[in-house]
C-alpha positions as CSV (number, residue, x, y, z in Angstrom):
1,X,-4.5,-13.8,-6.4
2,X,-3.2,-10.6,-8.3
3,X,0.6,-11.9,-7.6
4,X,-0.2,-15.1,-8.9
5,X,-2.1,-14.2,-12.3
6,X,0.9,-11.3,-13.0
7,X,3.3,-14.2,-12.5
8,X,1.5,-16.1,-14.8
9,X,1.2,-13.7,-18.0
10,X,4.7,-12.9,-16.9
11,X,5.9,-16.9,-17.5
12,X,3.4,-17.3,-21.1
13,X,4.8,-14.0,-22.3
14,X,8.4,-15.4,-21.1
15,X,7.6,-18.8,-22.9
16,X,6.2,-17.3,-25.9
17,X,9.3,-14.8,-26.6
18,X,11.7,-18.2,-26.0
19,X,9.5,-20.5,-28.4
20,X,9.6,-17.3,-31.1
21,X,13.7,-17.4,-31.0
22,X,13.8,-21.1,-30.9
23,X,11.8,-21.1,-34.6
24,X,13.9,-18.3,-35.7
25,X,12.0,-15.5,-36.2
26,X,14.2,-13.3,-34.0
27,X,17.1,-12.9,-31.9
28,X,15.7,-13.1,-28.0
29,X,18.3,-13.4,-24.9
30,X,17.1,-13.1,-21.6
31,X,20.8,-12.0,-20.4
32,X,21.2,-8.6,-22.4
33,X,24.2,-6.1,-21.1
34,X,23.3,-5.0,-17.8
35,X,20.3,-7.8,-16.8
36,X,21.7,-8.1,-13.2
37,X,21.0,-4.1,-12.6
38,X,16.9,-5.2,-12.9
39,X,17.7,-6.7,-9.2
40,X,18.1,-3.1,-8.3
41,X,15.1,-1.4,-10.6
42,X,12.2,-3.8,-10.2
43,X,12.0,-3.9,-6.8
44,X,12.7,0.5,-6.5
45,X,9.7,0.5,-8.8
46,X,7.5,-2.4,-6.6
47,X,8.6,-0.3,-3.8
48,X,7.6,2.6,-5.3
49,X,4.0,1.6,-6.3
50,X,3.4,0.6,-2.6
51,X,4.6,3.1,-1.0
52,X,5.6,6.0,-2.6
53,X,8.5,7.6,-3.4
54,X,11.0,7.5,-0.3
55,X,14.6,9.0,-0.6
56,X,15.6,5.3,-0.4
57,X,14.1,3.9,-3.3
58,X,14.6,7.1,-5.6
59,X,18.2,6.8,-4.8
60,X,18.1,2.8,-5.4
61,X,16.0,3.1,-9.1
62,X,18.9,6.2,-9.7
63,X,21.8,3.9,-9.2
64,X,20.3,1.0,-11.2
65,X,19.5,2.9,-14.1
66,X,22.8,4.3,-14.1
67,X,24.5,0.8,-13.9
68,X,22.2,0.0,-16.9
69,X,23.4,2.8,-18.7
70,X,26.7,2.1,-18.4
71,X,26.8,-1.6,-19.1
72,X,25.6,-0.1,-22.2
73,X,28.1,1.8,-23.2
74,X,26.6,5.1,-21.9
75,X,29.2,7.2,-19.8
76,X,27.5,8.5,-16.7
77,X,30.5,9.0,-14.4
78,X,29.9,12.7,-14.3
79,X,25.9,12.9,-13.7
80,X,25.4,9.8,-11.0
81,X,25.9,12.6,-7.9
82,X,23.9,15.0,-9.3
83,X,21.1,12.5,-10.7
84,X,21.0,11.3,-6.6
85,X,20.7,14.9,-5.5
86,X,17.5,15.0,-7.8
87,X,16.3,11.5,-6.9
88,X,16.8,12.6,-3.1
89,X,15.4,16.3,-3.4
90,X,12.3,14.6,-5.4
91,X,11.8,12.3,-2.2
92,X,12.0,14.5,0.2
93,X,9.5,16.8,-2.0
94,X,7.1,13.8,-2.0
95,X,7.2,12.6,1.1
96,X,3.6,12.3,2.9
């Protein structure tokens, strides 16, 4: 039942957004720079809500966010080892 409303809320909010750029009123795209790396972050996060933080999804939400970054126009070439150091330190600190 909780899925189901959150899927909801998530397809009037969706609608809404695409109704307010059909009238005009702003620019909204779905596809910005970088919308594929979301098939790497949202399901690190729903992971990470169900079961903790793990090494695995650390390391996944670490590589997404850097793909974002870059798609943007953000130079992370130097900082994506060390950022998955951190990301697998911090899941082996958390581990239960």
């Amino acid at each position: 039942m909780k899925n189901r409303n959150l899927f909801a809320v998530v397809l009037i909010v969706l609608g809404a957004l695409l109704l307010i750029n059909a009238f005009g009123w702003f620019t909204f795209n779905i596809f910005f720079d970088g919308w594929w790396t979301l098939f790497l972050i949202i399901p690190a996060i729903v992971s990470m809500s169900r079961t903790g933080v793990t090494v695995g999804n650390a390391v996944l939400l670490v590589i997404g966010v850097g793909f974002l970054l870059q798609q943007n126009g953000w130079d992370f070439k130097g900082y994506i080892v060390p950022a998955i150091f951190i990301a697998i330190g911090v899941g082996i600190l958390f581990r239960k």
